[in-house]
C-alpha positions in Angstrom: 144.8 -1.8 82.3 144.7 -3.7 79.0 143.9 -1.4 76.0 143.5 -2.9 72.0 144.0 -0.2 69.0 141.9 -0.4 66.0 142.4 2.6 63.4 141.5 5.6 65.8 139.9 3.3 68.3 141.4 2.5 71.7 139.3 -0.2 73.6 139.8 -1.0 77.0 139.3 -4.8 78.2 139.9 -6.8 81.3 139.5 -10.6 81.3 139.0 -13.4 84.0 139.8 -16.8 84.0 140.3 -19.6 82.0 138.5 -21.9 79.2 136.1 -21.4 76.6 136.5 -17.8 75.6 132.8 -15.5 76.5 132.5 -12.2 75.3 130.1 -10.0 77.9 128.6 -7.2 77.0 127.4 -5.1 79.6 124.2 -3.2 80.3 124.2 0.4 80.3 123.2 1.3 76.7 125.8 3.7 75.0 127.5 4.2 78.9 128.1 0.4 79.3 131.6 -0.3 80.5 133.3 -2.7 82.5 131.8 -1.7 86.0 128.3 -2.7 85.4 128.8 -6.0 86.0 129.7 -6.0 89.6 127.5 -2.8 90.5 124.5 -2.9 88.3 123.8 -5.9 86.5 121.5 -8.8 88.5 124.0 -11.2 88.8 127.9 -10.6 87.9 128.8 -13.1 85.7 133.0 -13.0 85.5 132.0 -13.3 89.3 129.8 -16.4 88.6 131.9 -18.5 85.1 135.6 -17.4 85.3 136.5 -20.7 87.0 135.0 -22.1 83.9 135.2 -19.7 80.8 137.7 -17.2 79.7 135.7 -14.0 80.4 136.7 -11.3 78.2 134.5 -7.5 78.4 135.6 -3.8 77.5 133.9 -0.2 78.1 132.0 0.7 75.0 133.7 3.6 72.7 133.1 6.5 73.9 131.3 5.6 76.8 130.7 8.2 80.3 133.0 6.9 83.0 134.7 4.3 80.5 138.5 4.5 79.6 137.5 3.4 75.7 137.9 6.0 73.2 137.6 7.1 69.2 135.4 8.6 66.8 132.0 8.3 66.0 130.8 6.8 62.6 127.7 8.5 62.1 126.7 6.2 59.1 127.2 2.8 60.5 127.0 2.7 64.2 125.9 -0.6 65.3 128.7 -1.6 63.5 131.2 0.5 64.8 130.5 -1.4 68.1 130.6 -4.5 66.1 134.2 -4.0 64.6 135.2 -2.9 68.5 134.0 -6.7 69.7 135.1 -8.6 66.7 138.5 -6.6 66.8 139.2 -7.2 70.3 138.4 -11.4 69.6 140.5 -11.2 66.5 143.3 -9.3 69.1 143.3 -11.3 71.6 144.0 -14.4 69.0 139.7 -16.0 69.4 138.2 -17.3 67.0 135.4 -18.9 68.0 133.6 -18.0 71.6 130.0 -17.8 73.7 128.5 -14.0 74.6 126.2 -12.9 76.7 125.1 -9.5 77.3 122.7 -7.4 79.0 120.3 -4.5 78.2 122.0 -3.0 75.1 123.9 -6.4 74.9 121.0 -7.8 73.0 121.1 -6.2 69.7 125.0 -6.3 70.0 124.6 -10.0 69.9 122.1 -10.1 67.2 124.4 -7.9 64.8 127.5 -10.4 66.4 125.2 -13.3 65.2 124.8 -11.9 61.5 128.3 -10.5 61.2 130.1 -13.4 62.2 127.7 -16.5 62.7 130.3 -18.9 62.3 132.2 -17.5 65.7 129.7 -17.4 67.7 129.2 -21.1 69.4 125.7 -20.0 71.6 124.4 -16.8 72.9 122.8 -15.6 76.2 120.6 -12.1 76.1 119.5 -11.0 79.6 117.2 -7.8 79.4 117.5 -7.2 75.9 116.7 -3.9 74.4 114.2 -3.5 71.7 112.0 -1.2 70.2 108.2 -0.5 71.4 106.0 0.9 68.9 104.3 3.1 71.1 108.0 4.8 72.8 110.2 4.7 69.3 111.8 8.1 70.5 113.2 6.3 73.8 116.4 5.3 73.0 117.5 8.8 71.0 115.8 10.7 73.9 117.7 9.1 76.6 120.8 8.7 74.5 120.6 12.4 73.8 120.2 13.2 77.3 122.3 10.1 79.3 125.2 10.1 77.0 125.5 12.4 74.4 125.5 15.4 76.7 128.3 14.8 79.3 130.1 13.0 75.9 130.6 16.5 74.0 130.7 18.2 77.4 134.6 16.0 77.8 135.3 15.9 74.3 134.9 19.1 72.2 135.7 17.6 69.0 132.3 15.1 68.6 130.0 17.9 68.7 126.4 17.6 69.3 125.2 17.3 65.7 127.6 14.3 65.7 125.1 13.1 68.5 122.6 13.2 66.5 123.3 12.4 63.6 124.8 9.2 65.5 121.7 8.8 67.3 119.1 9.5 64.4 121.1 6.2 62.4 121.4 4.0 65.1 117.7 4.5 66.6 115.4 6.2 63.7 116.6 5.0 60.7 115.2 1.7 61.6 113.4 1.8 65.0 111.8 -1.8 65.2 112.1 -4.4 67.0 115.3 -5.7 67.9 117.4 -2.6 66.3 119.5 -4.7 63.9 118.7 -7.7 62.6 115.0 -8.5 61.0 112.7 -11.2 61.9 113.8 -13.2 58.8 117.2 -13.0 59.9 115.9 -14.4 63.5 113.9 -16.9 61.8 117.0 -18.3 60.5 119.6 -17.9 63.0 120.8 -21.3 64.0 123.0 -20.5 66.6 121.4 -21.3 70.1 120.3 -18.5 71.9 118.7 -17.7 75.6 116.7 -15.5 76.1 116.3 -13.6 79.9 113.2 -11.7 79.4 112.6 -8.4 80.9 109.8 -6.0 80.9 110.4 -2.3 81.4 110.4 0.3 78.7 113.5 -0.4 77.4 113.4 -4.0 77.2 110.0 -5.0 76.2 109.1 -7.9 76.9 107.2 -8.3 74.0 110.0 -8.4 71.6 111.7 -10.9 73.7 109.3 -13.1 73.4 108.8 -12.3 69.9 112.6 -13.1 69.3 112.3 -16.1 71.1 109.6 -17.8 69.3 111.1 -16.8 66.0 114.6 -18.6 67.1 115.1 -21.9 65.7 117.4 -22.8 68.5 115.8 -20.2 71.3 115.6 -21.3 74.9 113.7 -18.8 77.7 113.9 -18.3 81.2 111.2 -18.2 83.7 109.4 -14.6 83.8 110.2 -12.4 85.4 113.8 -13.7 86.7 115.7 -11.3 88.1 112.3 -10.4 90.7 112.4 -11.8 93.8 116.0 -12.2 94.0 115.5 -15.5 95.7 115.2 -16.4 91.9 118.4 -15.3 90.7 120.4 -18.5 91.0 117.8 -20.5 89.8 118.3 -18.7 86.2 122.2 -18.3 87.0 122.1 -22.2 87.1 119.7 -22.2 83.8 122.3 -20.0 82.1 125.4 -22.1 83.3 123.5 -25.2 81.7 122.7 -23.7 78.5 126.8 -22.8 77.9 127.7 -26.5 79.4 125.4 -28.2 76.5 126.6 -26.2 73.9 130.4 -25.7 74.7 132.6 -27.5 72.6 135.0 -29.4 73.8 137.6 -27.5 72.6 136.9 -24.0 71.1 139.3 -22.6 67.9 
């Protein structure tokens, strides 16, 4: 069982295969971890591109049922997260590499894409979070009530104003559209990205399509993709080509 240190951090990671090097994020908001993939996500991808990418995913800090640990920086928590995925690249000796993340994936990727732009090769988003202006208290509500509760329940040091004031940053502060990036900053990413819509509260599909028509280099999938499941491999197959045009031939 793999763990990286960074500071107080301690991330675990797995990884699968061989080749270009993909970063997955999994689903799960602040409780995504490893496990997803094979239980919960539509499709498992390690399962579906190890034989052709080096597949590389942890369990988020501090998430229920994960094995990652370390503090909470209550003024800069998207990029808490951030440093975790950069620092396990920048661990594990990568440079440059593909991601592609579900649910709480998206905005990861989106704060991966302004952070480091020049890493990331392409990007896939499948369900991607984002903010509807009619539910902006969704994410700290269920945060509050998914993860922060059983998280100071097992760790008596973060308290439960730590929650929130961890919560209030990362979801009120600035509780539109795609958490954190702006639409100018989509406007101008050039990095290739595909988009998997979804359409249920927490991945409105709204702002997924807003995203994608603000992308420069955007691709979508069919809508709704994951519903009948007869369609899954059709956009498994859509993803897999997406990766193959924009893999280098070698990556740094």
């Amino acid at each position: 069982m793999p763990f990286y240190a960074r500071g107080e951090a301690r991330i675990h990671y797995e990884e699968a295969g061989s080749g270009i090097p993909l970063l997955l994020i999994s689903g799960g908001g602040l409780n995504s971890k490893i496990s997803y993939m094979a239980e919960k996500a539509p499709f498992n991808p390690i399962a579906e591109f190890k034989s052709e990418y080096r597949c590389i995913i942890s369990d988020l800090r501090n998430a229920n049922g994960g094995e990652s640990t370390g503090p909470l920086e209550v003024d800069r928590p998207w990029d808490m997260y951030t440093d975790d995925h950069l620092g396990l690249m920048d661990h594990l000796g990568i440079k440059e590499f593909m991601v592609l993340g579900f649910c709480i994936g998206g905005p990861f990727i989106w704060n991966l894409l302004k952070r480091a732009p020049q890493r990331i090769i392409a990007a896939v988003l499948a369900n991607p979070s984002g903010s509807r202006p009619e539910k902006r208290e969704l994410f700290y509500e269920n945060n509050t009530k998914g993860w922060g509760a059983t998280l100071t329940a097992r760790r008596p040091e973060i308290t439960k104003e730590l929650v929130d004031q961890f919560l209030t940053k990362m979801y009120r502060t600035n509780p539109d559209f795609v958490f954190t990036v702006t639409r100018n900053f989509v406007r101008s990413c050039q990095t290739p990205v595909l988009i998997l819509p979804d359409d249920t509260p927490p991945h409105p599909y709204v702002v997924a399509r807003e995203a994608a028509l603000l992308a420069p280099k955007s691709e979508v999938s069919m809508f709704p993709w994951y519903e009948p499941k007869e369609q899954i491999p059709l956009v498994v197959r859509q993803v897999r080509s997406f990766m193959k045009a924009h893999r280098p031939a070698k990556a740094a």
